[in-house]
VOBA-1610 file (N, C-alpha, C; in pm, whole numbers, padded with zeros to 5 digits, always signed):
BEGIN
Unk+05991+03935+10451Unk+05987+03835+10555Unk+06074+03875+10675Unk+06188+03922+10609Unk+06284+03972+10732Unk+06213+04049+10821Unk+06143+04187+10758Unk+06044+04260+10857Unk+05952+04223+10959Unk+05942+04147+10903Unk+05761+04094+10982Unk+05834+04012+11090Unk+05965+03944+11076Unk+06034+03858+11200Unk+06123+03969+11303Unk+06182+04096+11250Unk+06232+04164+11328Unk+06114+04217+11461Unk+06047+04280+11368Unk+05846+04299+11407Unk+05824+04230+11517Unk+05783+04108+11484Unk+05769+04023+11603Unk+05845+03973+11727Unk+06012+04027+11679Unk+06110+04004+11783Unk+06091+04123+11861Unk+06067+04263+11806Unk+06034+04354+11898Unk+05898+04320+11992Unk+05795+04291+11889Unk+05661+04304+11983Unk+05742+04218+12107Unk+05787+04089+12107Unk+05823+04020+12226Unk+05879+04056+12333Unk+05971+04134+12255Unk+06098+04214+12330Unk+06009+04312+12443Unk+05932+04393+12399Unk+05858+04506+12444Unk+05777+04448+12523Unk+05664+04335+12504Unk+05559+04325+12610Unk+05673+04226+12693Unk+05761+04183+12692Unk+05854+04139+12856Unk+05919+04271+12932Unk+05908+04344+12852Unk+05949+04463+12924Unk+05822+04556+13009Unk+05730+04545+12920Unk+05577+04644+12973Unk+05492+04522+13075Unk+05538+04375+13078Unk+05482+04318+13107Unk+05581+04257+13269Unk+05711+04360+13281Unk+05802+04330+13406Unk+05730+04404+13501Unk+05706+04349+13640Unk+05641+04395+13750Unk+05746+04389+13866Unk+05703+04455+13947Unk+05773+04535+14090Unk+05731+04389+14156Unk+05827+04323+14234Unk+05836+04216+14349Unk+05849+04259+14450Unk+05786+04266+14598Unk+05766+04337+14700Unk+05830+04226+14819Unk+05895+04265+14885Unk+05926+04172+15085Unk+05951+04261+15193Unk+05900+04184+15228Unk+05847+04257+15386Unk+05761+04345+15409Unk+05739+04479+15467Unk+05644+04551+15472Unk+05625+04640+15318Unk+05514+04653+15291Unk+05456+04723+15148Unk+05500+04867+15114Unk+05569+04881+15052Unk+05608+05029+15089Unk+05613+05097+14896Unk+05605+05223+14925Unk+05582+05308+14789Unk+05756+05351+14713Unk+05710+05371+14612Unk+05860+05414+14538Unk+05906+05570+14593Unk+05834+05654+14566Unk+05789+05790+14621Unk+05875+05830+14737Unk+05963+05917+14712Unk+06061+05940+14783Unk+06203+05896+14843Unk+06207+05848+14723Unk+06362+05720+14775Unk+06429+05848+14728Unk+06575+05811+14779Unk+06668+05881+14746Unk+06812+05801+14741Unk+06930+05867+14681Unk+07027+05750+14587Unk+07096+05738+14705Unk+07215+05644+14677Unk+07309+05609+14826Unk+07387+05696+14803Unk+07433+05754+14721Unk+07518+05894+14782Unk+07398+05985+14868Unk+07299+06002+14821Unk+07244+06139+14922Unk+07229+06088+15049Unk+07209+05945+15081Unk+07176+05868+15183Unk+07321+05863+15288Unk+07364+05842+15208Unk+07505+05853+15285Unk+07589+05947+15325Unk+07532+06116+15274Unk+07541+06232+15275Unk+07484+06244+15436Unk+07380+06263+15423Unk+07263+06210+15559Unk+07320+06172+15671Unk+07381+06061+15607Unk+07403+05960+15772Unk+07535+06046+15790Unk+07639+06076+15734Unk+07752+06163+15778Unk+07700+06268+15901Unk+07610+06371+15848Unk+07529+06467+15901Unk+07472+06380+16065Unk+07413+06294+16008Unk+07311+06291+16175Unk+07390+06155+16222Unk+07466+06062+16232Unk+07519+05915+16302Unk+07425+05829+16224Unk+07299+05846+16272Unk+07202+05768+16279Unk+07111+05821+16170Unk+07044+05784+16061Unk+06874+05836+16077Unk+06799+05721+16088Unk+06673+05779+16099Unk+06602+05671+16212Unk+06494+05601+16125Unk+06491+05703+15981Unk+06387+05587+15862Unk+06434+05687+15717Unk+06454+05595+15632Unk+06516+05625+15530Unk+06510+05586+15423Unk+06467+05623+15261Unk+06407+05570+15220Unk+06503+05559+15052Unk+06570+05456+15023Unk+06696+05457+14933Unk+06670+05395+14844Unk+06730+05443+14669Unk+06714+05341+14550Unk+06888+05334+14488Unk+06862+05230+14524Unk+06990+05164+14427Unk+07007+05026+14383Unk+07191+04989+14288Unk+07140+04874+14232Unk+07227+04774+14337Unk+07150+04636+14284Unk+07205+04553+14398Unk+07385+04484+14360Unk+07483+04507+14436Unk+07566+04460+14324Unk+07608+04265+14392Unk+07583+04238+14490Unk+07554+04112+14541Unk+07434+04099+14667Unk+07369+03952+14681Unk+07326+03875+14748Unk+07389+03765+14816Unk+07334+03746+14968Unk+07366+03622+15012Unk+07319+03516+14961Unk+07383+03425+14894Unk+07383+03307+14813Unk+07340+03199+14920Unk+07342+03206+15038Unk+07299+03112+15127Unk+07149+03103+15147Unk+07065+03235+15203Unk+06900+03191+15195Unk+06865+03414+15128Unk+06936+03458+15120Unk+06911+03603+15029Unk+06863+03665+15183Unk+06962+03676+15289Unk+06908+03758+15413Unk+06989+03858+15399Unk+07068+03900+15302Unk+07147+04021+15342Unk+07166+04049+15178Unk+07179+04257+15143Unk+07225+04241+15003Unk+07322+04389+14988Unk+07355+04398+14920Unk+07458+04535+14918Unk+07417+04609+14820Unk+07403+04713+14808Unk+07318+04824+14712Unk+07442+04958+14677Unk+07433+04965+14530Unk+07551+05037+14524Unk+07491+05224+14428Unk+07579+05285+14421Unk+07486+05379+14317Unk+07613+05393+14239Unk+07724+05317+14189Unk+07873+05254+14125Unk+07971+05306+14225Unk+07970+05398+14300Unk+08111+05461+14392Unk+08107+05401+14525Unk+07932+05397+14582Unk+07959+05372+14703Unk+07850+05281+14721Unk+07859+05189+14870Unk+07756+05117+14895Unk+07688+05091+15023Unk+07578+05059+15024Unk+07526+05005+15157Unk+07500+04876+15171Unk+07510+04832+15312Unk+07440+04679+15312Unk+07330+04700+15394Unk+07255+04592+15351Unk+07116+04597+15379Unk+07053+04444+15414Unk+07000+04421+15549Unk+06967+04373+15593Unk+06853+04348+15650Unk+06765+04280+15683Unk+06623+04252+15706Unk+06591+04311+15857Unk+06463+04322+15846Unk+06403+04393+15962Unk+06418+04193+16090Unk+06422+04199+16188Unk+06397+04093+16260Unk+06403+03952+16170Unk+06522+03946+16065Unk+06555+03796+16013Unk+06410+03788+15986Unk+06270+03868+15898Unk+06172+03794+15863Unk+06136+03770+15709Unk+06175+03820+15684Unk+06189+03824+15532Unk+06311+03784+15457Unk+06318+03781+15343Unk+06441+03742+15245Unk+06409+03815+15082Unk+06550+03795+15063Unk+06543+03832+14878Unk+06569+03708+14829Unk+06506+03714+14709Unk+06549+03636+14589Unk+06741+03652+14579Unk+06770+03523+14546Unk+06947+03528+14505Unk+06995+03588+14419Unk+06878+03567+14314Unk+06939+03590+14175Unk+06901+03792+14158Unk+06944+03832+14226Unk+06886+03993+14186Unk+06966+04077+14185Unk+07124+03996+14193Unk+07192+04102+14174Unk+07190+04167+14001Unk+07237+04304+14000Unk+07213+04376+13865Unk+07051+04440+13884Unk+06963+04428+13960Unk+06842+04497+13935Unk+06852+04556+14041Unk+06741+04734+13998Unk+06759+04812+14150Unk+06630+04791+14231Unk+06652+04855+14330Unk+06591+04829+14458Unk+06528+04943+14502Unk+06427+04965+14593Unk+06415+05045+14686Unk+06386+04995+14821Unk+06458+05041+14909Unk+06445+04993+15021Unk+06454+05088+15163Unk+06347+05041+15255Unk+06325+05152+15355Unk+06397+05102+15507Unk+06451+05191+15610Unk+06433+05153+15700Unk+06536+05250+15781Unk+06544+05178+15932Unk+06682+05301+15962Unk+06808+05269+15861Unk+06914+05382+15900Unk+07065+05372+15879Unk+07169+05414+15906Unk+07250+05353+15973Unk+07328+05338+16071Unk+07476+05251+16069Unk+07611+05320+16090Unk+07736+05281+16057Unk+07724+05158+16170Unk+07794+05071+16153Unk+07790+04950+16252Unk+07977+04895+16152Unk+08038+04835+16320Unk+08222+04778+16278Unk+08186+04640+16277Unk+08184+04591+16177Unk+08232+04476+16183Unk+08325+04397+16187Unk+08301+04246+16264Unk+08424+04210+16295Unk+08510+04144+16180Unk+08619+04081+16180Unk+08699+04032+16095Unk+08624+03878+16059Unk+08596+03801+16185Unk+08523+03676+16166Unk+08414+03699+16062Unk+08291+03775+16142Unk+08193+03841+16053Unk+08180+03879+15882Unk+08286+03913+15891Unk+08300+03976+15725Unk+08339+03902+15634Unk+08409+03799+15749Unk+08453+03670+15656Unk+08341+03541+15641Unk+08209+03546+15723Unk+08132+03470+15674Unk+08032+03542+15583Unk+08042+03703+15593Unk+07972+03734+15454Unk+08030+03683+15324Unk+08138+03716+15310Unk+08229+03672+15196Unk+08181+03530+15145Unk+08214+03439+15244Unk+08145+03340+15211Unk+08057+03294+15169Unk+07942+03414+15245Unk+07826+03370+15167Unk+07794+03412+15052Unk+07859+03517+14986Unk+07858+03602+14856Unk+07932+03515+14781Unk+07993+03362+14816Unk+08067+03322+14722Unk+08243+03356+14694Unk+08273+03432+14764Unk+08409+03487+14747Unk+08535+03354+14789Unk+08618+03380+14698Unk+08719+03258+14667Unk+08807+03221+14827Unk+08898+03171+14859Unk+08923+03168+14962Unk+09083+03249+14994Unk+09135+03242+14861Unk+09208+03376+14856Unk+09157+03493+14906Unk+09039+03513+14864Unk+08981+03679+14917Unk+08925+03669+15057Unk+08833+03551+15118Unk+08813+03551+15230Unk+08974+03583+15360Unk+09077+03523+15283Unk+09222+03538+15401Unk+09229+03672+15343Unk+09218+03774+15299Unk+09269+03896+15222Unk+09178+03992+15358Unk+09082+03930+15428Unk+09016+04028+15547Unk+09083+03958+15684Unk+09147+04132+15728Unk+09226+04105+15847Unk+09206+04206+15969Unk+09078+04272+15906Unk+09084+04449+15996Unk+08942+04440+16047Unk+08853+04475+16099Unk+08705+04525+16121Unk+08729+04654+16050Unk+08568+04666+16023Unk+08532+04744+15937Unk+08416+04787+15965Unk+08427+04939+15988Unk+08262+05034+15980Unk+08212+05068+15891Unk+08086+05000+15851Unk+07999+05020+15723Unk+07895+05057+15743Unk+07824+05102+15650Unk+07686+05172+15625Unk+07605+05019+15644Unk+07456+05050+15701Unk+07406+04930+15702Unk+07240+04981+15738Unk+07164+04956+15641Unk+07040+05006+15659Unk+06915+04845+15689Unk+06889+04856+15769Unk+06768+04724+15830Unk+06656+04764+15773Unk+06599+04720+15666Unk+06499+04689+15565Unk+06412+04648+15621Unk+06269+04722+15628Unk+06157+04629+15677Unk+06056+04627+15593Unk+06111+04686+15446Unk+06037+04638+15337Unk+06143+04674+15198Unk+06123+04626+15122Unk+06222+04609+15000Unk+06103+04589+14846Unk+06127+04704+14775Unk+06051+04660+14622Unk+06178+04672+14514Unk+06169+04523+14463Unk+06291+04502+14360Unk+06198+04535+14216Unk+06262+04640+14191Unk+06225+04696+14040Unk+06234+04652+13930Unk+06105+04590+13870Unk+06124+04547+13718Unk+06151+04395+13741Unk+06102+04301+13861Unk+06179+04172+13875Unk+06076+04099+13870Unk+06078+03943+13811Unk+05956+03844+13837Unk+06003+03761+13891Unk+05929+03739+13967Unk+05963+03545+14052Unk+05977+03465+13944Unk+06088+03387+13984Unk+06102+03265+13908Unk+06026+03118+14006Unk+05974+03073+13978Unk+05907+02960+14015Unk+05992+02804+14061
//
């Protein structure tokens, strides 16, 4: 009896896994040729700018306010990533799943105000929001399409 219930905990286990599909926003774009945020960020050292770029990594937060902004890490380093013309959005809940996402990328300083309403919107305590006192130049790639890997809409 034990068998036949482990059995069936796998079959379950397995078709939610064979049965997880790719969630797509903004423009439609292919897996095929992404590359990790270290090589990406290798890149942008090299040229300031590149002008389309095509990156997989995992997400390690979302804006908790409407999912217009998300940060993509490969564990050492990260990018933020932001929507093409505010038209699209992510799902909230996606941090922990990876991503591929296309577009330019480009260091941009942000201000101290600024960084402190990201914080905010990521949820960060208000201890940590007073803990930002400097601007800051970050990696920042404008997404004009995003496929979250292995993710289903929740309804």
């Amino acid at each position: 009896m034990r068998i036949v219930a482990v059995f069936i905990g796998l079959v379950i286990v397995l078709t939610g896994v064979i049965n997880a599909q790719n969630t797509y926003r903004g423009d439609t774009i292919s897996p095929e040729g992404a590359v990790s945020v270290a090589e990406a960020l290798q890149r942008l050292e090299k040229e300031e700018k590149v002008a389309k770029i095509k990156v997989k990594g995992k997400v390690s937060s979302v804006c908790q306010k409407k999912g217009c902004w998300m940060i993509i890490t490969d564990g050492n380093q990260e990018i933020k990533i932001v929507f093409k013309d505010y038209s699209f959005f992510v799902p909230k809940d996606i941090a922990g799943y990876e991503v591929i996402v296309e577009g330019p990328l480009f260091y941009e300083t942000i201000s101290v105000e600024q960084q402190k309403h990201y914080a905010k919107d990521a949820g960060a305590s208000e201890e940590e929001i007073a803990q930002i006192t400097e601007p800051k130049k970050i990696p920042i790639l404008e997404a004009h399409g995003v496929i979250i890997l292995e993710y289903e809409e929740k309804n």
